[in-house]
DRENDO-1510 file (C-alpha; in Angstrom, 1 decimal, always signed):
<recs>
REC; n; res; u; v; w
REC; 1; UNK; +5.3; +20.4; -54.2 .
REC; 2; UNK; +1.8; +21.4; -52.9 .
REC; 3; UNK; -1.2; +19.5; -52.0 .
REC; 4; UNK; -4.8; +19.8; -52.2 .
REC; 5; UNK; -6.7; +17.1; -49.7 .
REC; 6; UNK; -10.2; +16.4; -49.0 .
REC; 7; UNK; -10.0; +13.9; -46.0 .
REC; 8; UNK; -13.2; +13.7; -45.5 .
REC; 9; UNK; -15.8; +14.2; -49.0 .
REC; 10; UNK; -19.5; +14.7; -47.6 .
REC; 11; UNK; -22.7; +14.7; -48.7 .
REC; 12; UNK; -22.2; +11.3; -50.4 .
REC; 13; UNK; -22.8; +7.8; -49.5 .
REC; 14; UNK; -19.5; +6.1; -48.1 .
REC; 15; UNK; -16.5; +7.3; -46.9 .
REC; 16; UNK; -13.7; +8.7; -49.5 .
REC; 17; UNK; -11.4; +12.1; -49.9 .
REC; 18; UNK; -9.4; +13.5; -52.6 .
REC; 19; UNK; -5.9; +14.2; -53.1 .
REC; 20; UNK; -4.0; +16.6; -56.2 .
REC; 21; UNK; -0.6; +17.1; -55.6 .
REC; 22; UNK; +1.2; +19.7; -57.9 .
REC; 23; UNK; +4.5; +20.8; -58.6 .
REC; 24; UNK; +4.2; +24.7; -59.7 .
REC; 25; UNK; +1.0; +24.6; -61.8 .
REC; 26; UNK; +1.2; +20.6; -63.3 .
REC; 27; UNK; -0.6; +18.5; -61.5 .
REC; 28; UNK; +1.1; +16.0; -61.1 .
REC; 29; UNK; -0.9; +12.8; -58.8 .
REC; 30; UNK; -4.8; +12.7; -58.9 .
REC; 31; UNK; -6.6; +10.2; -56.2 .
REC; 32; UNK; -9.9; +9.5; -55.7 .
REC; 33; UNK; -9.4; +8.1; -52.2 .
REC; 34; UNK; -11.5; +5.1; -51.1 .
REC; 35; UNK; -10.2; +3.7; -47.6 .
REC; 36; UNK; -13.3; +1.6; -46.7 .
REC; 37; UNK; -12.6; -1.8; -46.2 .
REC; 38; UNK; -13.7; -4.6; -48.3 .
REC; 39; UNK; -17.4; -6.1; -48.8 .
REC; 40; UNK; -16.3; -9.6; -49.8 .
REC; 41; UNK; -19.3; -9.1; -51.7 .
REC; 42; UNK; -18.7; -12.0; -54.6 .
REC; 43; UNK; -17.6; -14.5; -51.8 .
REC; 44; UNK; -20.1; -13.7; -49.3 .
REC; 45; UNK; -22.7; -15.3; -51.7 .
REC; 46; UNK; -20.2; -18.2; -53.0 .
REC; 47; UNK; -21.9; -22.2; -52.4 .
REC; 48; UNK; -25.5; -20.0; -51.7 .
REC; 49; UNK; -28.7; -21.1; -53.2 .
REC; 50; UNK; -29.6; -19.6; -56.3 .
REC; 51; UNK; -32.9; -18.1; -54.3 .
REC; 52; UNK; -30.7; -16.7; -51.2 .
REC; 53; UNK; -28.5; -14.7; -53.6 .
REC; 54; UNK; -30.6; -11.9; -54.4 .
REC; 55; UNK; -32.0; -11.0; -50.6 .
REC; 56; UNK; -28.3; -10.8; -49.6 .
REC; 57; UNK; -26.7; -8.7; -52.2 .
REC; 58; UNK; -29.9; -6.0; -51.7 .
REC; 59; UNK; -28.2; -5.2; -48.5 .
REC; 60; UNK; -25.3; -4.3; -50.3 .
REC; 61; UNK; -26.7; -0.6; -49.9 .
REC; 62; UNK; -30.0; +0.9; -48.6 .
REC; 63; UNK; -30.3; +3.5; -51.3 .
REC; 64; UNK; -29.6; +1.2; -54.4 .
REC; 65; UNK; -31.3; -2.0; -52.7 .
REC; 66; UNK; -33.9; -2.5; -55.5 .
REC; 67; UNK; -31.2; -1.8; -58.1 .
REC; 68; UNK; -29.0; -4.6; -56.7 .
REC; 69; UNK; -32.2; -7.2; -55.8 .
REC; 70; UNK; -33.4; -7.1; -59.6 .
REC; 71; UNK; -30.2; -7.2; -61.7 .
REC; 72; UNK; -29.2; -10.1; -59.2 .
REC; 73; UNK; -32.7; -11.5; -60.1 .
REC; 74; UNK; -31.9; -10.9; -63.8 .
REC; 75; UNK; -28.4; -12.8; -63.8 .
REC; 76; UNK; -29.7; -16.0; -62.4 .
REC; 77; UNK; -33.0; -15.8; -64.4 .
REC; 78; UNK; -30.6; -15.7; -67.5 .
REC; 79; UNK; -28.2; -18.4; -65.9 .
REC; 80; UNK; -30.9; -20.4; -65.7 .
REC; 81; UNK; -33.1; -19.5; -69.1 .
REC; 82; UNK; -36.1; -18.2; -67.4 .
REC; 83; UNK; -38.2; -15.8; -69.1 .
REC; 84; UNK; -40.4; -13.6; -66.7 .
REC; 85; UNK; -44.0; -12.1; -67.9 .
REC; 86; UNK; -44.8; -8.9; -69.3 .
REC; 87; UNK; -46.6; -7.9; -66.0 .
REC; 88; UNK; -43.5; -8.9; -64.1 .
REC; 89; UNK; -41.4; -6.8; -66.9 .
REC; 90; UNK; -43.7; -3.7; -65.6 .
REC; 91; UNK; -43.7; -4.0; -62.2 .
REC; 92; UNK; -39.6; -4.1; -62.1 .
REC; 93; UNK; -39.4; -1.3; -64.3 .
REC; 94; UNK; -41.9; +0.6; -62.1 .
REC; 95; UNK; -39.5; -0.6; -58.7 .
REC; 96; UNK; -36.7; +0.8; -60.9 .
REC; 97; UNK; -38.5; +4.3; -61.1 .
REC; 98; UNK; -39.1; +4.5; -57.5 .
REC; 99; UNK; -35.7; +3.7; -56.4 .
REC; 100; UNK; -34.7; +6.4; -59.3 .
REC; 101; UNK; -36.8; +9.0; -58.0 .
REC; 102; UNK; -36.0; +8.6; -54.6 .
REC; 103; UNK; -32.5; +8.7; -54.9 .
REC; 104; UNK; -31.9; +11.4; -57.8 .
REC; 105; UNK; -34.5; +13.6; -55.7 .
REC; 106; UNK; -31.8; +12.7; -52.6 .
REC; 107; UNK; -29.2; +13.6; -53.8 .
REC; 108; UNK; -30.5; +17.2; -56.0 .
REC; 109; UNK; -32.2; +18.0; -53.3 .
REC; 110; UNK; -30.3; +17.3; -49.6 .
REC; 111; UNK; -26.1; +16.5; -51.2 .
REC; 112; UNK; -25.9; +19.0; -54.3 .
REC; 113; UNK; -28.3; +21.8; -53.5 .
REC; 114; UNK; -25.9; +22.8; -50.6 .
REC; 115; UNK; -23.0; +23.5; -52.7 .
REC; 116; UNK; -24.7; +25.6; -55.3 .
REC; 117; UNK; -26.3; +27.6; -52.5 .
REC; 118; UNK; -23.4; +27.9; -50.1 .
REC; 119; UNK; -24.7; +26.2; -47.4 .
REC; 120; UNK; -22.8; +23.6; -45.1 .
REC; 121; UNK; -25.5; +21.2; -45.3 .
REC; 122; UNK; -29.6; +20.8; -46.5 .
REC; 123; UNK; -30.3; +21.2; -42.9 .
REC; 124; UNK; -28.7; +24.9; -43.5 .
REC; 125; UNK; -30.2; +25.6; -46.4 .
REC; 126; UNK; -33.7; +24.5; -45.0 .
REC; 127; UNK; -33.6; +26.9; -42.4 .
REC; 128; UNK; -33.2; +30.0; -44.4 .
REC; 129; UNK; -34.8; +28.4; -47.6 .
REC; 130; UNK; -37.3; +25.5; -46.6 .
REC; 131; UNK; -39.2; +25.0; -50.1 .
REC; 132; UNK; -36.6; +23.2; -52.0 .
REC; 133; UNK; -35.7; +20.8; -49.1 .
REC; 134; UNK; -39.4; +20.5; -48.9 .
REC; 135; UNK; -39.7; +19.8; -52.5 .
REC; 136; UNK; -36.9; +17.1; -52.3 .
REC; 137; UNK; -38.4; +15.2; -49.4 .
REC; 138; UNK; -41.6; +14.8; -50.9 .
REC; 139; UNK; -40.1; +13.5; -53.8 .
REC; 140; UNK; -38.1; +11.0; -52.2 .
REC; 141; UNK; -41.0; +9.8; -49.7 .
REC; 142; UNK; -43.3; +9.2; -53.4 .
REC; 143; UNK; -40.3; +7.3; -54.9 .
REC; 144; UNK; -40.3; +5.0; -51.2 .
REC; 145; UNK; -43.9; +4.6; -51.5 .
REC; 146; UNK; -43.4; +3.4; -55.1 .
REC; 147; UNK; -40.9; +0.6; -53.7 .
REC; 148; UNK; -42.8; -0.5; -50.8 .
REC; 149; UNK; -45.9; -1.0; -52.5 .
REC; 150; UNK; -44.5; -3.2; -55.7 .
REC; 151; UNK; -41.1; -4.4; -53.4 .
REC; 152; UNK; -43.4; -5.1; -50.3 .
REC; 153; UNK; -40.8; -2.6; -48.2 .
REC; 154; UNK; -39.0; +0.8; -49.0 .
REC; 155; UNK; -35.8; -0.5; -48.4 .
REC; 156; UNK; -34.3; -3.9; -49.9 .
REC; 157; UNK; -37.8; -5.8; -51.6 .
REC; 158; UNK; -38.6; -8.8; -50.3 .
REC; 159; UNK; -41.5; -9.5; -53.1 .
REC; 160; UNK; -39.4; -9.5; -56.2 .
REC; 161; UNK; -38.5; -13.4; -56.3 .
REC; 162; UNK; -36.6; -15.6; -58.9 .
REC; 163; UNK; -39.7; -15.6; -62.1 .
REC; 164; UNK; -41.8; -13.0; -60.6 .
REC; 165; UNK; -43.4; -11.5; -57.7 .
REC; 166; UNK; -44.7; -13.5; -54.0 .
REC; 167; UNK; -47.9; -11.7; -54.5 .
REC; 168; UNK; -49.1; -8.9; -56.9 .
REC; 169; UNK; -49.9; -5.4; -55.3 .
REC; 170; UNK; -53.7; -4.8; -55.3 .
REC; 171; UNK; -55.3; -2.9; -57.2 .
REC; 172; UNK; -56.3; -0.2; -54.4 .
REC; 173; UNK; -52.6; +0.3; -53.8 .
REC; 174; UNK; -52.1; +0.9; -57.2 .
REC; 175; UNK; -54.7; +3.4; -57.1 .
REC; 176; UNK; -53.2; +5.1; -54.6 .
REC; 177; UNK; -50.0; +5.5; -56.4 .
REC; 178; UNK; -51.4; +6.9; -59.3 .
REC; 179; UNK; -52.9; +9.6; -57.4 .
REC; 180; UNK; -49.5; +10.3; -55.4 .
REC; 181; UNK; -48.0; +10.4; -58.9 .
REC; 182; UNK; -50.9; +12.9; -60.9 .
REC; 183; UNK; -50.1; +14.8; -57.7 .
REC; 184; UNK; -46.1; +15.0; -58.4 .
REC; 185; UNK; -45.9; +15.5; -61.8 .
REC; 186; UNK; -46.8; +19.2; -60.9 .
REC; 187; UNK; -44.0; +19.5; -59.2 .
REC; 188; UNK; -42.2; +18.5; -62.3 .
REC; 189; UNK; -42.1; +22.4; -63.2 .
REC; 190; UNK; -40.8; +23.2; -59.9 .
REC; 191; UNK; -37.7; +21.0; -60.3 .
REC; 192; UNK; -36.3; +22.6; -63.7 .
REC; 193; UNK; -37.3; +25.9; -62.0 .
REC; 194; UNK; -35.0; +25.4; -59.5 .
REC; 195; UNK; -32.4; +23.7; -61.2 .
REC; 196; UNK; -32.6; +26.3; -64.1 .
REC; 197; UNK; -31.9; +29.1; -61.4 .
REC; 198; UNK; -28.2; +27.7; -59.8 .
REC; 199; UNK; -25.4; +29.6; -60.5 .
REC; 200; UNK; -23.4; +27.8; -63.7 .
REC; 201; UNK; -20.6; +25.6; -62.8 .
REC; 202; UNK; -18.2; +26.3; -65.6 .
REC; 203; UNK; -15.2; +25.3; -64.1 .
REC; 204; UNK; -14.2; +21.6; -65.7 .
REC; 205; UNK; -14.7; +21.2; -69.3 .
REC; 206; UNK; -13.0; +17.7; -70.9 .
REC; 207; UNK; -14.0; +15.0; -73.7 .
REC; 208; UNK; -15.8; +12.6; -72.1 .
REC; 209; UNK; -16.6; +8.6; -73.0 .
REC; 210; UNK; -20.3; +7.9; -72.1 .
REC; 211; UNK; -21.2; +4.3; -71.5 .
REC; 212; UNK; -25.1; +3.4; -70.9 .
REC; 213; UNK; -27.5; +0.4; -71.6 .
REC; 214; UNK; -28.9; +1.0; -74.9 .
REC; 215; UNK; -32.2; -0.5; -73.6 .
REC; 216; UNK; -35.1; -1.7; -76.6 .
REC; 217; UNK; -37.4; +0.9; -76.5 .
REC; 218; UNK; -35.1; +3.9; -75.2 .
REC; 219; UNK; -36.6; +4.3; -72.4 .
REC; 220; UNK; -36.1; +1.3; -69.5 .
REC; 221; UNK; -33.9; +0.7; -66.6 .
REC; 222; UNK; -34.4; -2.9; -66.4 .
REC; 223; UNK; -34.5; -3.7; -69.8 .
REC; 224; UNK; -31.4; -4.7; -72.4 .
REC; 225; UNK; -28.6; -6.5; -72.6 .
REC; 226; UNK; -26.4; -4.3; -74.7 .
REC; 227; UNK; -24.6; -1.9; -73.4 .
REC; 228; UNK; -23.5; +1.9; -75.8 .
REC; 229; UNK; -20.3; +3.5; -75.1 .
REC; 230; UNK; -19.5; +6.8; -77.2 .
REC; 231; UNK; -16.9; +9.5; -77.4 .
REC; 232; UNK; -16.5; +12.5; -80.2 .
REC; 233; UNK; -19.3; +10.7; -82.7 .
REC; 234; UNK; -17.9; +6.9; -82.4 .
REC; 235; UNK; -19.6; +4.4; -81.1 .
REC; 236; UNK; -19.3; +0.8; -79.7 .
REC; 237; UNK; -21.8; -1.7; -78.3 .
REC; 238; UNK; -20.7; -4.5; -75.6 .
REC; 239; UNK; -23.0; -7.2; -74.9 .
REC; 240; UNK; -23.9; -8.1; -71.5 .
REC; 241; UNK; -21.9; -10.9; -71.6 .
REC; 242; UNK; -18.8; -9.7; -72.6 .
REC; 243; UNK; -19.5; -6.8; -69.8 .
REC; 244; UNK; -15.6; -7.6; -69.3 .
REC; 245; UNK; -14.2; -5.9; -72.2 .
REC; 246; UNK; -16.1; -3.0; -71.1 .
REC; 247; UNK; -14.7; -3.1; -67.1 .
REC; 248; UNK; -11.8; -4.4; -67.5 .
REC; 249; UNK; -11.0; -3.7; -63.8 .
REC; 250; UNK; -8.0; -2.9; -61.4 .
REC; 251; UNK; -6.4; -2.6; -58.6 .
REC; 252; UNK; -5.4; +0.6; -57.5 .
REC; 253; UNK; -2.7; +1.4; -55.0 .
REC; 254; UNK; -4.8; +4.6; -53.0 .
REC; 255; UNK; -8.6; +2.8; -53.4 .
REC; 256; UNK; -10.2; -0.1; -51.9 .
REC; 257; UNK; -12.3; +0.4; -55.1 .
REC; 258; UNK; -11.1; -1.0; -58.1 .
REC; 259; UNK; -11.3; +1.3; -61.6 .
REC; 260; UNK; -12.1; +0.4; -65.2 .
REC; 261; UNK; -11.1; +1.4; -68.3 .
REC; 262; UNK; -12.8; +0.8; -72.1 .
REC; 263; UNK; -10.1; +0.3; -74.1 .
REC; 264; UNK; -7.6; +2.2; -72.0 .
REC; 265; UNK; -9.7; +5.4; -71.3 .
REC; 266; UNK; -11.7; +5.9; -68.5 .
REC; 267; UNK; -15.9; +6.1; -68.9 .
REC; 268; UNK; -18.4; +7.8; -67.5 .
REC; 269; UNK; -21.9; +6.2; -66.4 .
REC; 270; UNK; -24.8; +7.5; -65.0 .
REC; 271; UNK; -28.0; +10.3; -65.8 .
REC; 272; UNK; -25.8; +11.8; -68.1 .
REC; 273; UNK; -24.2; +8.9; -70.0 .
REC; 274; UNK; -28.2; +7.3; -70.3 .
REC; 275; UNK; -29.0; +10.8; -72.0 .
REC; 276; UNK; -26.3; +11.0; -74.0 .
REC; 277; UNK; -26.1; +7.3; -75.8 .
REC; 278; UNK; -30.4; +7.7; -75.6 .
REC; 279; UNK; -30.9; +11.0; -76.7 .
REC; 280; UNK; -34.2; +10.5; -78.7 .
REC; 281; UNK; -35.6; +10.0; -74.6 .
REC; 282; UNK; -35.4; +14.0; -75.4 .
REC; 283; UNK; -38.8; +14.9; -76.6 .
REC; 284; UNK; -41.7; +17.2; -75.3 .
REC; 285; UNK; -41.5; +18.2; -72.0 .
REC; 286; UNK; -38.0; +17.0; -72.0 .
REC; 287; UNK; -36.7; +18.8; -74.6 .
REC; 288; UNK; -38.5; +22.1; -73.3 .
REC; 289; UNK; -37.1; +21.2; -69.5 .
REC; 290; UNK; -33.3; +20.4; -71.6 .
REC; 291; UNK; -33.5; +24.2; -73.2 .
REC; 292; UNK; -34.3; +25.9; -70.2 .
REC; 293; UNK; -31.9; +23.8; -68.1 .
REC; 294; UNK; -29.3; +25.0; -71.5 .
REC; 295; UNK; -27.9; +21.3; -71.3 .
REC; 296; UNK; -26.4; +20.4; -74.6 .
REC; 297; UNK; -25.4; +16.7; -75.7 .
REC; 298; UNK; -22.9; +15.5; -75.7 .
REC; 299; UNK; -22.1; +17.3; -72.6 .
REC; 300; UNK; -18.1; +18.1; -71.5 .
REC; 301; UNK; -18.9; +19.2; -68.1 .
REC; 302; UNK; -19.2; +16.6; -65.5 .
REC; 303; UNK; -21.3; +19.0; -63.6 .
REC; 304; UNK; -24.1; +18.6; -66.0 .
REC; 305; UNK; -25.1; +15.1; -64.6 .
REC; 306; UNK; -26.5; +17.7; -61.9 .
REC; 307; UNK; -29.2; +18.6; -64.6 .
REC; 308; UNK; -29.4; +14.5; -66.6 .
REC; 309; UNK; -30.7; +13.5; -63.0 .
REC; 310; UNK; -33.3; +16.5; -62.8 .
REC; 311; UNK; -34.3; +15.7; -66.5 .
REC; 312; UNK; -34.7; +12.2; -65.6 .
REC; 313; UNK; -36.2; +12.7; -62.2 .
REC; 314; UNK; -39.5; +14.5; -63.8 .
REC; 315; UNK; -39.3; +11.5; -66.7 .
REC; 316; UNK; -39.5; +8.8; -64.0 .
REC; 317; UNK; -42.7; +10.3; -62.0 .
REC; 318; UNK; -44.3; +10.6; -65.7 .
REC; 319; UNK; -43.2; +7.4; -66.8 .
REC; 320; UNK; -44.1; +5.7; -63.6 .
REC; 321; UNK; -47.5; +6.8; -64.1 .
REC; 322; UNK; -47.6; +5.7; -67.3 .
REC; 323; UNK; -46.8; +2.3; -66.4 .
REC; 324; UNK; -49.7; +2.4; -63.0 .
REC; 325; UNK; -52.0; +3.4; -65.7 .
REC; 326; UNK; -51.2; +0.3; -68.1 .
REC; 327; UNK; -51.4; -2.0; -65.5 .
REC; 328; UNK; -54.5; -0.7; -64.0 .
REC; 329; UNK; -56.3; -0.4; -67.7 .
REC; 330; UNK; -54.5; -4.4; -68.4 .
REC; 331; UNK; -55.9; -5.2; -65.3 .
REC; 332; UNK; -53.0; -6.8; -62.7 .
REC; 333; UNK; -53.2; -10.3; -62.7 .
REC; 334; UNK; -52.3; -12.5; -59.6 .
REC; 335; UNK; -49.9; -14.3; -61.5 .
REC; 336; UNK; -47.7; -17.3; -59.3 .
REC; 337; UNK; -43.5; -16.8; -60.0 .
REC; 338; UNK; -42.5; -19.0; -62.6 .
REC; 339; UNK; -41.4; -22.3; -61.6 .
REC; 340; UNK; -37.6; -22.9; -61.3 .
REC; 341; UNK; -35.3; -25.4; -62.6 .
REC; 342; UNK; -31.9; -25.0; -61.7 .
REC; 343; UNK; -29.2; -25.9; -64.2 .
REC; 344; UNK; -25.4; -25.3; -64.1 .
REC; 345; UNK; -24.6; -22.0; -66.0 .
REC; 346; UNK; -23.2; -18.7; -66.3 .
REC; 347; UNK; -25.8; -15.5; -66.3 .
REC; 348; UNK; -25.4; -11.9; -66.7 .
REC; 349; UNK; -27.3; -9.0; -66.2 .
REC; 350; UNK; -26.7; -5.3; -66.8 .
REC; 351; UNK; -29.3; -2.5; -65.6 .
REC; 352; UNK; -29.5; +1.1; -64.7 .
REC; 353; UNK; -29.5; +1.7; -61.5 .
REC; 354; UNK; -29.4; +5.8; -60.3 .
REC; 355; UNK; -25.5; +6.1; -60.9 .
REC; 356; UNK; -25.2; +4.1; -63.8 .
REC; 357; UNK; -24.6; +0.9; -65.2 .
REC; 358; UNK; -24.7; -2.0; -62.7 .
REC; 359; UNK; -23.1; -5.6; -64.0 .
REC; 360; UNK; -24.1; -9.2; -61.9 .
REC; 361; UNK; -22.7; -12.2; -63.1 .
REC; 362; UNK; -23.1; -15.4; -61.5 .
REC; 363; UNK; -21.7; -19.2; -62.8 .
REC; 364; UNK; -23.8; -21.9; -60.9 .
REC; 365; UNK; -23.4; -25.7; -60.6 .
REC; 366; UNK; -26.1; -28.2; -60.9 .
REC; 367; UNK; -27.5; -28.1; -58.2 .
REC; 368; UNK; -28.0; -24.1; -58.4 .
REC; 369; UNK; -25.0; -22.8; -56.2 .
REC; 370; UNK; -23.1; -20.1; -56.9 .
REC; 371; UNK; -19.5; -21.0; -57.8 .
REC; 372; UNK; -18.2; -17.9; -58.7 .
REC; 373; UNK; -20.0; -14.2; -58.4 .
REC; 374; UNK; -18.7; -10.7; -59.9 .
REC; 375; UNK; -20.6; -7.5; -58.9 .
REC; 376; UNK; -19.6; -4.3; -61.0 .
REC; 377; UNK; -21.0; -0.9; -59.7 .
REC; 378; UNK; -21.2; +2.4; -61.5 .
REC; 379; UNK; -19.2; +3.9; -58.6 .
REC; 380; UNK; -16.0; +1.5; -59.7 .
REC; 381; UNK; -16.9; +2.2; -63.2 .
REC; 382; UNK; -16.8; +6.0; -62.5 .
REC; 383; UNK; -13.9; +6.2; -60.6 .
REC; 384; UNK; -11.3; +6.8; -63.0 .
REC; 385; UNK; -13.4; +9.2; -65.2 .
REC; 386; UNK; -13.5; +11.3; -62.0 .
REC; 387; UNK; -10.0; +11.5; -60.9 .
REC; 388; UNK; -9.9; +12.9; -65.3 .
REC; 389; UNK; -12.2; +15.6; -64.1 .
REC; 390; UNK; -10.5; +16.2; -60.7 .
REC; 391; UNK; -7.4; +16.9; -63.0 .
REC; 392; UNK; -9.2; +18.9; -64.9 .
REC; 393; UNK; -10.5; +21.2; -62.9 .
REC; 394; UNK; -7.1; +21.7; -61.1 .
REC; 395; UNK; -5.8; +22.2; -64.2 .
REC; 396; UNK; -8.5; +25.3; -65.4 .
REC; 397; UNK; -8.7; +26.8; -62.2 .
REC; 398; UNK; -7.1; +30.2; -63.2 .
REC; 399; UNK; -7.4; +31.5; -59.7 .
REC; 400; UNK; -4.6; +29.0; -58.1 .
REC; 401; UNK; -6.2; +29.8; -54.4 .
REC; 402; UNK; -6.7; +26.5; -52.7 .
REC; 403; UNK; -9.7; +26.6; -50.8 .
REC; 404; UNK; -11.7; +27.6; -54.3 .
REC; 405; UNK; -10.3; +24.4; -55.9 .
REC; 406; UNK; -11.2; +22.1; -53.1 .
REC; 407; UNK; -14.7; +23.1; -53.2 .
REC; 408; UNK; -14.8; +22.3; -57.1 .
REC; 409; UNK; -13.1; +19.0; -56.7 .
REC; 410; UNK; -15.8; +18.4; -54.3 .
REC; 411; UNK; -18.7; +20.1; -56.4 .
REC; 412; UNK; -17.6; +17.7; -59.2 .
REC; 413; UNK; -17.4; +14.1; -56.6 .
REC; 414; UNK; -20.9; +15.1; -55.7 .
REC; 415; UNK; -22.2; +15.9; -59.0 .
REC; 416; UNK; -21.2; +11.9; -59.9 .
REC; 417; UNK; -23.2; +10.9; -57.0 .
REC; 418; UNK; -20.7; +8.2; -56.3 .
REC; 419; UNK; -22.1; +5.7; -53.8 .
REC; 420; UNK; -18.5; +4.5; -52.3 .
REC; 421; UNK; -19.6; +1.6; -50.3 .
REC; 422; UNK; -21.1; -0.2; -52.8 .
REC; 423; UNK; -17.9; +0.6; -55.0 .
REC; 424; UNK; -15.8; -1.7; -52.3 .
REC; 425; UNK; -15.6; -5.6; -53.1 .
REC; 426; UNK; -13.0; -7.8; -52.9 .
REC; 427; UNK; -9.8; -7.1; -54.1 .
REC; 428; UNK; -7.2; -9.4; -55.6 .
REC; 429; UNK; -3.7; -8.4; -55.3 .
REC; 430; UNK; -1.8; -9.2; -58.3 .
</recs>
């Protein structure tokens, strides 16, 4: 028997490895290793107030802080029957974008780029090729700008309350923004430049189940409550509460992480899954970018989440705009949060954050405590879909020379984006 072993994977949030093991050429044991130790996340927030929930479960994870704050926002909102304005329907959408483009131009840019390139690390590749670091950290500063001036701070918002916002942003800010954003979307061009020029990655090809929030008008992060999982032309919709059938999660002997399954077969979330189950997103520039980027839907290469999160990064600076522009020609209102009356009940809330499909679901009593708490990420919901690709690619590696398949099993992690700390809650042994 021989084994393949990644002890340490870098260039992702978290701390994991991989492990193949193989007897001849059949692989034989696939892990996708996650030894952190458990968050306690759902108990950690157990007998809180229904306004204390949402500041403590931002700081589940810097990078998907807004992601966690709003869909925690959304559960209770729903728990509780609330129905937040338009304006506040904007301005969570536009937080959405900033945390999208920040964290897709992240990961491109400083985690992936390195691989392609065969460099150690961004800092490598800046020395010898500064302009697409440089391209990637000006992205990612716009997308932080984006979050601290409608959140209040770039990291885990403080002004996104229960039915609203403590205070609108003013209209200078705004202003601002808009010009920050007419001054990125030329760098739209750059981004499928460079993304168009990396050598193919045609090294793990497999039928893959998509699952992505089919959201009302095609194009929203924070919007919908029904969730679109489809494989080989079927296609099934799970509301957002019954997010269970979808997860249906476990434990797992080698994670800290539990994994899901959708009826029995592992899923994959994320840039690629939201382009997949929303394809009519694909239009214009989009569709130009997709051609030249020669992505094709449905996709069988994990890899090509690589180009969903470049198509999607130049969609969110356009669409972010689009939004400033609607709420500057509205005109933003100082609207007060809407007033709130807790009431014993069970909410849930599914959004998009950068990596896929996030799940909150909180059951309060009377007096607007939380009795019980379940947080889903798109990391646990990814898991077993990448261990399928990891066996994949060990399996279509015709060149059996170790070192070559390491680097793909590592290629293909990053390519997921998986953000491993947020994947860790608490575990149940059964």
């Amino acid at each position: 028997m021989s084994t393949i072993r990644i002890e340490h994977l870098a260039r992702v949030e978290g701390h994991g490895g991989i492990t193949v093991e193989l007897e001849g050429d059949t692989v034989t044991n696939v892990h996708f290793d996650v030894f952190e130790g458990a968050r306690l996340l759902e108990s950690l927030v157990r007998g809180k107030r229904y306004d204390e929930v949402a500041p403590i479960l931002s700081r589940v994870c810097a990078i998907c802080s807004v992601a966690h704050s709003l869909t925690s926002l959304k559960a209770t909102e729903n728990a509780f029957g609330i129905r937040v304005s338009p304006q506040t329907e904007l301005l969570r959408e536009l937080m959405f974008r900033g945390e999208s483009i920040e964290s897709h131009a992240l990961h491109l840019f400083l985690l992936a780029l390195p691989d392609y390139l065969n460099y150690p690390s961004a800092i490598a590749v800046a020395a010898d090729k500064p302009a697409p670091v440089l391209l990637g950290l000006r992205l990612k500063k716009l997308g932080n700008q984006i979050q601290e001036t409608i959140g209040g701070r770039a990291i885990h918002p403080v002004n996104a309350v229960m039915g609203g916002f403590g205070k609108a942003p003013p209209v200078e800010e705004l202003i601002a923004l808009r010009s920050s954003l007419m001054q990125a979307v030329a760098d739209g061009d750059s981004v499928i430049d460079l993304i168009a020029s990396l050598p193919a990655t045609d090294f793990c090809h497999s039928d893959t189940l998509y699952a992505a929030l089919r959201s009302p008008n095609l194009d929203a992060y924070y919007a919908g409550d029904e969730v679109m999982v489809v494989s080989n032309g079927n296609r099934a919709i799970v509301n957002a509460a019954d997010y269970r059938s979808l997860t249906n999660e476990k434990t797992v002997p080698h994670s800290t992480a539990k994994h899901s399954t959708f009826r029995g077969s592992p899923f994959m979330v994320g840039s690629l899954a939201r382009l997949t189950v929303n394809p009519r997103r694909l239009t214009g520039k989009l569709a130009v970018a997709m051609k030249r980027l020669k992505l094709q839907l449905p996709a069988d290469n994990p890899m090509d989440n690589n180009k969903a999160q470049a198509l999607e990064l130049i969609n969110d600076v356009e669409r972010a705009l689009e939004i400033i522009e609607q709420l500057l020609r509205d005109g933003i209102k100082d609207e007060r949060a809407i007033p709130v009356q807790p009431r014993a009940g069970t909410g849930s809330a599914i959004t998009e954050a950068p990596r896929g499909l996030l799940i909150h679901s909180y059951t309060y009593d009377d007096e607007g405590r939380i009795m019980s708490a379940d947080v889903v990420t798109p990391t646990a919901l990814n898991a077993a879909s990448m261990e399928l690709h990891f066996r994949r690619a060990v399996e279509q590696c015709a060149d059996r020379d170790e070192a070559i398949m390491a680097k793909r099993l590592q290629m293909i992690a990053r390519a997921y984006d998986p953000c491993i700390s947020c994947s860790v809650h608490l575990v149940r042994k059964r």
